[in-house]
N, C-alpha and C positions, 0 to 999 in steps of 0.2 A: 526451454523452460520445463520444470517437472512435471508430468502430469500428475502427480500427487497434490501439490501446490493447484493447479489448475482443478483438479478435483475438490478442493477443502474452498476454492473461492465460488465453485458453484455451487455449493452446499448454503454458505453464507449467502451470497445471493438467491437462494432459491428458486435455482432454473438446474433441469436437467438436461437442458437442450445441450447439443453438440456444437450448434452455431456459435456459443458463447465462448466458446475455449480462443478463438482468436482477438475477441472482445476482449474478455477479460487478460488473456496475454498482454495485448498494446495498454490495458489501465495500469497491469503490474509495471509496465516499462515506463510509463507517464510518470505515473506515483516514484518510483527511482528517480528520476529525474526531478522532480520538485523537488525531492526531497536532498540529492547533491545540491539545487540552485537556493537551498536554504541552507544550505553547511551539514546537513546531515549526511553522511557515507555510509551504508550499508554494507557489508562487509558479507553475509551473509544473511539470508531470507529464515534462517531458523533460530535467529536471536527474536524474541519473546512481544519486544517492541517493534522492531522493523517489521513480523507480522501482522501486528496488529495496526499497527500503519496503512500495510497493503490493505487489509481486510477492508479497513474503517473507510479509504480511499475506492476500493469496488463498489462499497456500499453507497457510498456518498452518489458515485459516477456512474453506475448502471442503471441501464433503465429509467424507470419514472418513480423511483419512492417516494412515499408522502412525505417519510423524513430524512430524508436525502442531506436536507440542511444541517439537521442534527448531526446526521453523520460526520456530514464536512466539517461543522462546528468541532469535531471532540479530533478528527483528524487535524484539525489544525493546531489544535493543542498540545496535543501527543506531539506534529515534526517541532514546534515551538519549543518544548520540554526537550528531545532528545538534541536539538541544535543548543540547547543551552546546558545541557549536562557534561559536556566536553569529552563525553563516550563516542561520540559518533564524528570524531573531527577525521580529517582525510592526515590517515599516516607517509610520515619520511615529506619530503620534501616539494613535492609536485602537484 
């Protein structure tokens, strides 16, 4: 996984700790994964929404945020919206 990506998710979490970089690896990999078992396909991490997906989903899932729900709230929104936008369906045949 990039450590740039890894970088910009610790940022948004607000931890500079080094502990978190495997943390937040396995959320980015979770968050992919929700997000294919809802029809979403990410194709790439630097398309605009599939970032902000990750972000909103670190945010939701790290730690103890007081608005943790919030978060999950508006990530659930957002994979709802790109699974229903038909931009993010799985191409070719498989």
């Amino acid at each position: 996984m990039a450590d740039d990506l890894i970088k910009t998710l610790k940022r948004y979490v607000r931890t500079k700790s080094p502990d978190a970089d495997g943390e937040l690896e396995d959320l980015v990999n979770a968050c992919l994964k929700e997000l294919e078992i809802a029809g979403v396909y990410v194709t790439s991490l630097s398309d605009p929404l599939a970032k902000n997906a990750v972000k909103l989903y670190c945010k939701a899932n790290y730690g103890y945020d007081e608005d943790a729900e919030r978060f999950r709230a508006a990530y659930n929104s957002l994979r709802d919206a790109m699974a229903l936008s038909g931009d993010y369906q799985k191409k070719g045949g498989g």
